[in-house]
C-alpha positions, 0 to 999 in steps of 0.5 A: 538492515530490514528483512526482506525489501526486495531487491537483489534477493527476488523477494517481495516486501509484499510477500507474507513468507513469515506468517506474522500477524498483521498485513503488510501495505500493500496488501492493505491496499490491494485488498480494499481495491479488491474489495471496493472494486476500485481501481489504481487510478481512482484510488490513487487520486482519492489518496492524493498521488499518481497511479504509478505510485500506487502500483509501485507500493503495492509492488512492495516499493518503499513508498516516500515520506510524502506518499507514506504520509499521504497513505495513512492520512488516507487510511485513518480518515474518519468517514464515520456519518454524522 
């Protein structure tokens, strides 16, 4: 079973407790909401799924197949001009 999802043990999937390299996915997108100074609502729409989705993720919820993929579809577009 994987470290740490949540649940009965309190923790959060979101919670960096390891110091591990890397960030987690929710903490990807609350640091570009954060950053952009975007919102749930909009950002969820620019992804492709509800706000209530978004905010379960960036809770630490395991997001489905669909809005997982919906994520990295969103996170590995290329926005580059030209």
């Amino acid at each position: 079973m994987p470290e740490n999802l949540g649940g009965q043990d309190g923790g959060s999937p979101c919670a960096v407790e390891d110091g591990g390299p890397g960030m987690k996915l929710c903490e990807v997108l609350k640091e570009y909401r954060w950053v952009r100074q975007v919102g749930g609502s909009e950002l969820a729409a620019e992804i492709g799924f509800s706000a209530s989705t978004l905010s379960r993720i960036e809770h630490g919820e395991m997001p489905s197949g669909a809005s997982l993929g919906k994520v990295l579809t969103w996170l590995l577009r290329d926005d580059t001009p030209g």
